[in-house]
N, C-alpha and C positions, 0 to 999 in steps of 0.2 A: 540865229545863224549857227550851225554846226562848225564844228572849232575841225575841220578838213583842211587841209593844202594840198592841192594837185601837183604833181612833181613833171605834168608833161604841160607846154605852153602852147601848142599846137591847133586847139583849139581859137584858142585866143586868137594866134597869127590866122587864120582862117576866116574867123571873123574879123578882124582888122582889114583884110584884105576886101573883102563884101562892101565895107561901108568906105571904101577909097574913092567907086565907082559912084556914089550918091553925089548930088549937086551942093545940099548943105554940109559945112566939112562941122564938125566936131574939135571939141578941145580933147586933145590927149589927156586923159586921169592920170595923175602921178600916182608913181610907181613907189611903192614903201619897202623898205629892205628891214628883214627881222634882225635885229641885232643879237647873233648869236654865239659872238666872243672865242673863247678857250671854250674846246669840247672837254669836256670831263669825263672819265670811265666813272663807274658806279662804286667801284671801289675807292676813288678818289675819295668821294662824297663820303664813304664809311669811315675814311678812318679821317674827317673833321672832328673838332669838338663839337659837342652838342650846342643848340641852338646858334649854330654857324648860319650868318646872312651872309650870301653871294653875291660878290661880282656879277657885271655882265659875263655869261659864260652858260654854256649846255652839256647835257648827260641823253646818250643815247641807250635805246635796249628795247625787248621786245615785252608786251603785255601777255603776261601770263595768268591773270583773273582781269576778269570785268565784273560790271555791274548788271549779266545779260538774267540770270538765273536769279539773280533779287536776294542773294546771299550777302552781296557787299550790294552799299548805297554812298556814292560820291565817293568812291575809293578805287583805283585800280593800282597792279602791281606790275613791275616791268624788271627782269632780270635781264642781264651778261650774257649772251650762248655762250661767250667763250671761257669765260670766269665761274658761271653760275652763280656771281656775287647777283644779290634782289634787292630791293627796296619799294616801300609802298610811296603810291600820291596819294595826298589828304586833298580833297579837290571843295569846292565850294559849291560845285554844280555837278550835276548828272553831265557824262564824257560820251561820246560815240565811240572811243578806243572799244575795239574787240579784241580777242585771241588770238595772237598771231601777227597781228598790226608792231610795225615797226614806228618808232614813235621819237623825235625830238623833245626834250624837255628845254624850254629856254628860261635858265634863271637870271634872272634882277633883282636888286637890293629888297625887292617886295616879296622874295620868296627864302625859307631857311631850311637847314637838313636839324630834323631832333628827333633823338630815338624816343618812341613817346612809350613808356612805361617800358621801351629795353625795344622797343618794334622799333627798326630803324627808319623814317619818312621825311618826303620832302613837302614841305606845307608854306602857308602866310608867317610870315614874323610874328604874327600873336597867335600860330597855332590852330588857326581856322579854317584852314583850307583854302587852295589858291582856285583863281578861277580860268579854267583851260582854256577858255579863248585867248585868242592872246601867247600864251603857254605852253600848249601840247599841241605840235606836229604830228599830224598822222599817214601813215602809208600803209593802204591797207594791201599788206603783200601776202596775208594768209598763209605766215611760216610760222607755225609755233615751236616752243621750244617740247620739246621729249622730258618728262618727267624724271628726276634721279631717281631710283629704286633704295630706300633707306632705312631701316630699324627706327624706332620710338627714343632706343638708346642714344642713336648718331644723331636726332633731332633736339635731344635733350642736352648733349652736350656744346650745343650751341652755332655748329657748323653751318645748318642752313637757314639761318632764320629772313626772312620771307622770300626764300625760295620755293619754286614747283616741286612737289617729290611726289613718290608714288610708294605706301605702305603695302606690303603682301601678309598674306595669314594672319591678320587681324578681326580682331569681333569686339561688338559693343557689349563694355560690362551691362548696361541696360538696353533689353531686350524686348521687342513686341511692344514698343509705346510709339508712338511718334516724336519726329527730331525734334518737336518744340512743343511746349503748353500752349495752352489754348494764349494769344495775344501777348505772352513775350518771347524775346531770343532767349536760348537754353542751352545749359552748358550737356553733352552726353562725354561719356568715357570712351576712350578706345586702350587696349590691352593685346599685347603678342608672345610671341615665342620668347623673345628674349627679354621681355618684362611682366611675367603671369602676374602680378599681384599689381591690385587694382589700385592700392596705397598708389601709385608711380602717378596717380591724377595726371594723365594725358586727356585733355579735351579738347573737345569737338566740338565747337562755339555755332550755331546753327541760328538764322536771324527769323523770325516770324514770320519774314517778308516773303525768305525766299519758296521759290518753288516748291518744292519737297520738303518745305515745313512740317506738313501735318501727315504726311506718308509714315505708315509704320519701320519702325528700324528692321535691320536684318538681325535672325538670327541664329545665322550661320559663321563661321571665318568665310574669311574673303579679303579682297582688297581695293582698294580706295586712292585718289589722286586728290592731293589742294595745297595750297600756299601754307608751308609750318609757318609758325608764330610764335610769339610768345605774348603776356602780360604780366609784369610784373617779373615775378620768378615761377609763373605758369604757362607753362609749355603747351600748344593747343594744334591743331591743325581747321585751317578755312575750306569749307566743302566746294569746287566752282557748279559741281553738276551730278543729278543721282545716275545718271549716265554711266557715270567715270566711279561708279560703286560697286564691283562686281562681287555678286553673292548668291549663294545657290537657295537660299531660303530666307524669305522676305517676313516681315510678320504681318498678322494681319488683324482687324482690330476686331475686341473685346464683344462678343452680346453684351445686350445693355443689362441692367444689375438685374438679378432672377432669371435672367437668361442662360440658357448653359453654356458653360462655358468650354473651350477646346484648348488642349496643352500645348504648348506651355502657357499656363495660366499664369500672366506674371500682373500685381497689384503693387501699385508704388503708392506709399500714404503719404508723402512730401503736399500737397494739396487738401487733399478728400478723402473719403473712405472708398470712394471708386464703385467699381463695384462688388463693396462688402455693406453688408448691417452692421446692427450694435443691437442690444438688448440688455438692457439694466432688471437682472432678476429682482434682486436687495437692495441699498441704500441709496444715496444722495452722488454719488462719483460715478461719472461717466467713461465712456472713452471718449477724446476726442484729439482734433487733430491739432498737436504744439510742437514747433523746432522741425516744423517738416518728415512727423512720423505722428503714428499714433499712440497716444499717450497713454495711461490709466494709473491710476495711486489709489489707495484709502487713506493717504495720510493728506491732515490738512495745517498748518501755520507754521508753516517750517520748523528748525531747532525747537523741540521743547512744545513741538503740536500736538495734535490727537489722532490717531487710528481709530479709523470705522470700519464695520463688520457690512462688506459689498460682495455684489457677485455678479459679472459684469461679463459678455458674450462681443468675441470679432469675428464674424462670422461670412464667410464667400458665397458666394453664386453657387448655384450646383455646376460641376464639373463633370465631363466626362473622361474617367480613366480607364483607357481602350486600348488597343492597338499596340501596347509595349512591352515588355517583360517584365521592364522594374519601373517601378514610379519613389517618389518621393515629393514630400515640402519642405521645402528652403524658408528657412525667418531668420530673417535681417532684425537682429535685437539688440538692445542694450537693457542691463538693471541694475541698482542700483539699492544704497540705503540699509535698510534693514537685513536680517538672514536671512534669506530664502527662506518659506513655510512650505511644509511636505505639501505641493501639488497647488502651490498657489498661482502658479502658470502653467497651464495644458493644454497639450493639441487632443480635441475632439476629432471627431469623425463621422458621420450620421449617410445615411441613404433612403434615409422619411424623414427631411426636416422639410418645410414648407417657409421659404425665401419672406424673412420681416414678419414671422410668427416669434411666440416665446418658443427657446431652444428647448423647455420643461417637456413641451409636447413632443417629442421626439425623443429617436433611441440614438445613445451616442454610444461609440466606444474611444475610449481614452488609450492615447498612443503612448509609451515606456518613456517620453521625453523629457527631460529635467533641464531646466533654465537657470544656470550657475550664476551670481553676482559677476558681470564683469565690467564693472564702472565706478569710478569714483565720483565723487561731486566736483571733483575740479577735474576729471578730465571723462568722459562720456565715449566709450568707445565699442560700435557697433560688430559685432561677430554673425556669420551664419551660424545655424544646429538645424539640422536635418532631421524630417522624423518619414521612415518606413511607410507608404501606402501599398504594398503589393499587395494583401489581404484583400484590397478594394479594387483590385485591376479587372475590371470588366462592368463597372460599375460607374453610375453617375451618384458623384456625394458633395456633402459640404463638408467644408475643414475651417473650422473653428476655436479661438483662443480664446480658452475660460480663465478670467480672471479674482483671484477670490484675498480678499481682507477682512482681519478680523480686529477686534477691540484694542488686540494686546499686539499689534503690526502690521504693516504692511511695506510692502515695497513698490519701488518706480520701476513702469514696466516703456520702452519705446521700442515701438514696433515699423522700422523705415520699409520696408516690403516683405510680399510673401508670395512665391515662387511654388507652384504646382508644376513638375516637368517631370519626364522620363529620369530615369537614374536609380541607380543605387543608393541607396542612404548610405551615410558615414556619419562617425559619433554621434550614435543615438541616444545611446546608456551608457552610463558607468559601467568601466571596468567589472567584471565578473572575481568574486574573489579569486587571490591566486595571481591575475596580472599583476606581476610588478611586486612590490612589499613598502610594508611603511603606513603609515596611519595621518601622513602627513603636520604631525605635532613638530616642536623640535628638538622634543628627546626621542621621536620614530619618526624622521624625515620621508617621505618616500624616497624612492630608488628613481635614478630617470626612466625605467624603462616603466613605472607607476606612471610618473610626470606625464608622457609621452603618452601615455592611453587616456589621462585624464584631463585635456588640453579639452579649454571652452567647458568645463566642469565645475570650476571652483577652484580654490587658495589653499596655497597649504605651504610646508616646507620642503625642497626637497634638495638632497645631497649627491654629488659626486665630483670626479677627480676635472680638474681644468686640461683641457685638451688642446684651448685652441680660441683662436675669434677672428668675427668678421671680416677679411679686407676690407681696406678702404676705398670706397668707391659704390659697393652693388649696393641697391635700393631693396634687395630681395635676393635670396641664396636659389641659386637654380641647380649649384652641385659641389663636391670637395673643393674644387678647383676658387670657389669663392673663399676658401676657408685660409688663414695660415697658422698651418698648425706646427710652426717652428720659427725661432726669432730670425730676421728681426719684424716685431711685427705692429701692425701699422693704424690700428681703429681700436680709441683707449673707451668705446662707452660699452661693452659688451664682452662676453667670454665664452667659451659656449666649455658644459661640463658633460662626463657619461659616465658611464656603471663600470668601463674600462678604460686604465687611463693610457694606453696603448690604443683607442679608439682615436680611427680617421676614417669614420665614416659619417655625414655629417646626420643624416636618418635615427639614427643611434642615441643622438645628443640633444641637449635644450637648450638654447640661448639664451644666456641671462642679460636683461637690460640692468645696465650699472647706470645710466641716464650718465644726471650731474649730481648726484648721489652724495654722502659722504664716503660712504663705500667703494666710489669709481678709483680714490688715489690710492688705497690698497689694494683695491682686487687686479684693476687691470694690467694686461700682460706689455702695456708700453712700457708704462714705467717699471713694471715689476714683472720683467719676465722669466724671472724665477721662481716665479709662482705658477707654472707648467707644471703637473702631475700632483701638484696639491688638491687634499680635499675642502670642497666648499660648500657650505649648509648653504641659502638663503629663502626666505621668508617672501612669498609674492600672489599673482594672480595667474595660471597656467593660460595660457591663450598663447597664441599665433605673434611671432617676431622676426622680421626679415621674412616672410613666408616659410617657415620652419618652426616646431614644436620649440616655443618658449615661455619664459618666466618673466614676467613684467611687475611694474608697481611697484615695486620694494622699495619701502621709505627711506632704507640706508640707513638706520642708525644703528649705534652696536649692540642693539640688541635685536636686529631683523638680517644680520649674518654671521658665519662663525667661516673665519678663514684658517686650516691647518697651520699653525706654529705664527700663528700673525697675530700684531697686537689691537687691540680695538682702536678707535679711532678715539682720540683726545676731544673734546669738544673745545672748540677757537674760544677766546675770549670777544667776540668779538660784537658790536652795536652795531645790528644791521639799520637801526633809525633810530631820529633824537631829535624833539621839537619840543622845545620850551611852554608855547603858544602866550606867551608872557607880553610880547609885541602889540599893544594897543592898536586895536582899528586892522590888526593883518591876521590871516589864518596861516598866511605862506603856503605853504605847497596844500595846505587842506582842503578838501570843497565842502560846501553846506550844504545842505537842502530841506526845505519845510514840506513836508507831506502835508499836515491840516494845521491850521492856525494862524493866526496872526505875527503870532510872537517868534522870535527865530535867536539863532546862536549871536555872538556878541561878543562885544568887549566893554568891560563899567573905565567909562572914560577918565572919572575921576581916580582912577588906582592904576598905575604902572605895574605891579607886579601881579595885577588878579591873574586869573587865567582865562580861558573861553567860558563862556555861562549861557545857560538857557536856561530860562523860566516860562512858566504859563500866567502865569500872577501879573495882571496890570491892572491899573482904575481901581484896584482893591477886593478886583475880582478875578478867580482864577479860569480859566477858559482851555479847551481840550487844543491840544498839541501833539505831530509828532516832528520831531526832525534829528538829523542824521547830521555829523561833521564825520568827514571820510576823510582818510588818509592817504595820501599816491601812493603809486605798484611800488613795494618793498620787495628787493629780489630775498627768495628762502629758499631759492634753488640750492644754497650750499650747506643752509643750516643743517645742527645733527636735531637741539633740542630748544627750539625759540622760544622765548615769553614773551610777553607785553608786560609793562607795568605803565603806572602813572601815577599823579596825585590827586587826589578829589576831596570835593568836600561839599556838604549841602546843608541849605537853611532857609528861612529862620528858624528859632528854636520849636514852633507850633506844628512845622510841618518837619521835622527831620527825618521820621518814618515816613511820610508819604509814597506809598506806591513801592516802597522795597522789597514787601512779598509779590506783589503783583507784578515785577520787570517794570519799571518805569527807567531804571538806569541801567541798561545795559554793553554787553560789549559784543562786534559781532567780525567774524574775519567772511573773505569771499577771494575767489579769484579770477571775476567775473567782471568783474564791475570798471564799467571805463567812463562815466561820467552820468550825469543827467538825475532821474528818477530812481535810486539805490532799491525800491520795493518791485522793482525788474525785472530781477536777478538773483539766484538764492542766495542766501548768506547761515551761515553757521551762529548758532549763537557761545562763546565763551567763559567759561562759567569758573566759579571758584574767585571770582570778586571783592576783597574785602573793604565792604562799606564801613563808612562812618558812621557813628553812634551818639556823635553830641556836634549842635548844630553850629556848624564853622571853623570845625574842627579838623583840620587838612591831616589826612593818610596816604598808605602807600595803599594802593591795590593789589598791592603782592604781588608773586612771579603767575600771572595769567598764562598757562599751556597754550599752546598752537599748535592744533594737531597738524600729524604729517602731509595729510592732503594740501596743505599751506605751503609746503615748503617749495614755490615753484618762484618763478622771476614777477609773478604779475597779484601775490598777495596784498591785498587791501584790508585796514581795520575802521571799525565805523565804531561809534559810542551812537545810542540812537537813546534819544530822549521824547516821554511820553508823561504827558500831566492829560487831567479830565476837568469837566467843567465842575467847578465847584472846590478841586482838591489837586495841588500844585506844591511843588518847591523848587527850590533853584539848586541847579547842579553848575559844580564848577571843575574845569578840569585842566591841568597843565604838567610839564614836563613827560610826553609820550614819549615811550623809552621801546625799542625791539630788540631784544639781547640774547645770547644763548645763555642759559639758564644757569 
């Protein structure tokens, strides 16, 4: 039965009268009145505590998403016209509420208001959705509400959350795919005038279900209508209809792989290679597709592995570049590891390659393009680098990323898309001698106006006078007016420097992330803003901040900055961790875990003060093992210079050497690792160790480094032990200490 109420009786009385005139008279059906109490405004309901159960009582308003277009399933939303206060129903069933239906909600102790992940709803007491019969009065008077016209910005700040609004001059950062993968919901990006940088993760949450799931996105600007949202602390917008999408240019899909292809060529490797090949010239390492890009390394066993000599091809469809004046490719890259080797990533070029042949048979040309390090192991951060096709504009070609390692290095290459489209290239090549000055050391810093050409290039040092920093507030600098370049002023992780310290111009400048640095409580201009017109060296990785030429990664200690007339920073005395593991039968806050064996970490019950032990050694026999005692996230976000120490010790006296040249007892950090299977996830290995030399003979380990890439809130240390069949000894280990040095 449709969950409808008729608001005119008319009928009824019509028929009532008909059957008066019959011989058989009829029992009158009782007549049930809805109990619908205190009417509520919608507002009311918002400002309850969460998981508030109602009284008998009801909330009126009109429905502004349904479930017609198969975008939402058991959910409609119903806002205020006069408030524009919204809130969602979590429903147990499919509703007939359409758009525009004016609609009674009637609650009872069986229905509760909880904002579920921050989305304000009215649902069942346990969360499940209520079910509308019963429930939701409908009148279908077909008045909808008018959309607010609103910024990304005024969405983010939390004003309309599920209300109707309507975006203008918007475009999807991903362009020419469809709103969904193949068989799930997907999240897309939307980006505007007054939020260009893609960082501001505004999504477009799109279900499999609906309609226009598999339609190519537009991509053009234009503008768009849906219920904002939120999850969590992600801000999204709900699509109700591609209708209510207006755009001048739509995309449209892909020839299939070897097919030619038409610009904008755009390849997302989050999935598949799509349509591109691969082609392994030399060794054993491939590309393929991890973390939702596509990958490629020569190196294999983490910390302390091996480099192999590869030579590895990601190669597109043939493309035709026609009709424009300027072309370019866009790669979406991260790398990482090792130096860069002269030309160990390059964009090829070819207009005789034959699609899933070897690339050998064909004629490339290799583009001026250089792929700078801009990643760390703990933190992976993707950038474009453009490289020049106009040479090939009238031409149908392949573009191609040759990857090359050799014995003596390699580096980690991720590749999340790669964009063929009209445009100009920007930052192709380094600087030309002459831009700028400096050599980026830290006795020839560059200059900013160096810095500023060499952004997305590579690391260096570079110097100039503090001018100014971020307001607090913008997610991204769109012009001076973001900037405050005079006290008092108001956002302590950042400073922006230039070649003039009479510079307010913000183009000019580079913005330094100070993060939570040791460096942020001397350099920033919060606390220290007399530190305006001083000069400032600092040590980092040139890439993009705020959407403006900056300086990132600087590990902060005093020796990766020099501040004019400033003292360095003292290192804290301070124990960032301290575990005994002396506690029989408890690890405490540590976790174990057995890779291969039987045998696992422990406590020898007969002894109070042993420490944790692992052996491979039982029945007299010793047997292969690996396992891993991890240690919970140690914040090193403040450290300048951490160690680890501990005490160890290993025996019997037959086996004391066992495995010591070979890593059998090592030490490993990561900042990755949040429980389960530790061989996951990468890890570092920690070296400078000092073992024991006679068996049961308890040492210190010394002051163990932690490099900088550690120094974050989510550092983890592992001791990982390893025996073989045949050759074992027991490792013991207690009092883990994390200290500045």
């Amino acid at each position: 039965m449709k969950n409808l109420v008729k608001t005119s009786f008319i009928l009824l009385a019509l028929v009532s009268m008909l059957f008066t005139s019959c011989k058989k008279e009829y029992e009158n059906p009782p007549i049930h009145s809805v109990p619908f109490g205190d009417t509520l405004t919608i507002g009311d309901i918002l400002a309850m505590p969460a998981k508030t159960t109602f009284d008998t009582a009801s909330v009126c308003g009109i429905i502004t998403a349904d479930e017609k277009s198969g975008n939402l399933y058991k959910t409609v939303f119903i806002q205020d016209r006069s408030t524009g206060q919204a809130i969602e129903l979590r429903l147990s069933s499919s509703s007939a509420a359409r758009i525009g239906d004016s609609v009674r909600v009637c609650l009872d102790p069986s229905l509760m208001y909880n904002p579920y992940h921050n989305l304000p709803q009215i649902t069942d007491k346990n969360g499940n959705g209520f079910n509308p019969d019963g429930h939701l009065l409908i009148f279908p008077y077909n008045n909808p509400i008018e959309p607010k016209t609103v910024t990304i910005a005024e969405i983010k700040s939390g004003a309309y959350i599920a209300a109707l609004v309507k975006l203008d001059s918007v475009e999807f950062v991903e362009k020419n795919v469809p709103f969904c993968e193949v068989g799930e919901t997907t999240n897309r990006h939307l980006i505007d005038a007054t939020s260009p940088n893609s960082d501001d993760n505004f999504v477009v949450r799109t279900s499999n279900y609906a309609n226009f799931a598999y339609d190519y996105m537009p991509i053009s600007k234009g503008s768009l209508v849906g219920i904002a949202s939120i999850y969590n602390s992600t801000y999204q917008i709900t699509l109700r209809s591609k209708t209510e999408m207006i755009f001048s240019e739509w995309g449209t899909p892909a020839a299939p792989a070897g097919g030619v292809q038409a610009m904008p060529y755009i390849q997302s490797f989050e999935s598949s290679f799509g349509t591109y090949t691969t082609y392994n010239v030399e060794g054993n390492q491939v590309w393929a597709i991890e973390y939702s890009s596509a990958k490629i390394t020569g190196h294999e066993g983490g910390a302390g592995g091996t480099d192999y000599a590869n030579e590895d091809w990601l190669i597109s469809s043939p493309v035709d570049v026609s009709g424009v004046s300027h072309a370019k490719a866009v790669i979406n890259y991260a790398a990482c590891y090792t130096a860069p080797l002269d030309g160990d990533l390059t964009v090829q070029v070819s207009s005789d390659y034959e699609f899933g042949k070897d690339p050998q048979t064909a004629t490339w040309t290799e583009l001026p393009v250089r792929f700078a390090n801009n990643s760390t192991s703990s933190s992976w951060n993707f950038a474009d680098q453009e490289a020049d096709l106009d040479q090939f504009i009238g031409q149908t070609v392949s573009v191609a990323m040759k990857f090359i390692s050799t014995t003596s290095g390699s580096r980690t290459i991720e590749i999340k898309s790669i964009t063929i489209m009209e445009g100009e290239a920007g930052g192709v090549t380094p600087p030309s001698p002459g831009t700028g000055s400096g050599s980026g050391t830290q006795d020839d810093p560059y200059n900013v106006a160096a810095g500023i050409s060499l952004q997305g290039q590579g690391s260096g040092w570079v110097s100039g006078y503090i001018v100014g920093a971020v307001k607090s507030g913008p997610s991204s600098v769109s012009s001076n007016d973001d900037i405050d370049w005079a006290a008092p002023f108001t956002r302590a992780t950042n400073v922006l420097i230039a070649d003039d310290a009479n510079c307010h111009e913000v183009s000019n400048c580079i913005i330094i992330e100070l993060g939570s640095t040791a460096m942020k409580p001397i350099v920033n201009l919060v606390d220290n803003p007399g530190n305006l017109g001083k000069q400032l060296s600092v040590n980092g990785t040139l890439r993009t901040y705020f959407g403006q030429s900056g300086l990132r990664d600087c590990p902060g200690t005093e020796n990766d900055f020099i501040l004019e007339g400033g003292t360095p920073p003292t290192p804290p005395t301070t124990e960032y961790f301290n575990q005994t593991l002396t506690t029989q039968g408890s690890f405490d806050t540590f976790t174990t875990y057995s890779v291969e064996g039987e045998q696992v970490w422990h406590f020898d019950s007969a002894h109070a003060n042993y420490g944790a032990q692992m052996s491979g050694f039982a029945n007299n026999t010793s047997y292969a093992n690996e396992d891993w005692i991890v240690s919970p996230a140690i914040d090193l976000s403040g450290s300048i210079a951490p160690v680890l120490t501990f005490d160890h010790t290993r025996g019997p006296a037959g086996s004391i050497n066992v495995g010591v040249a070979e890593g059998y007892y090592t030490v490993w950090a990561t900042n990755n690792y949040t429980g389960g299977d530790p061989t996951q996830v990468q890890w570092t290995e920690l070296t400078g160790v000092n073992h024991a030399t006679e068996a049961w003979k308890w040492v210190s380990s010394g002051n163990v480094s932690i490099p900088a890439e550690f120094r974050t809130p989510t550092c983890r240390i592992a001791l990982k032990y390893l025996s073989i069949d045949g050759a074992s000894a027991t490792w013991e280990v207690k009092n883990i200490v994390v200290k500045e040095q």
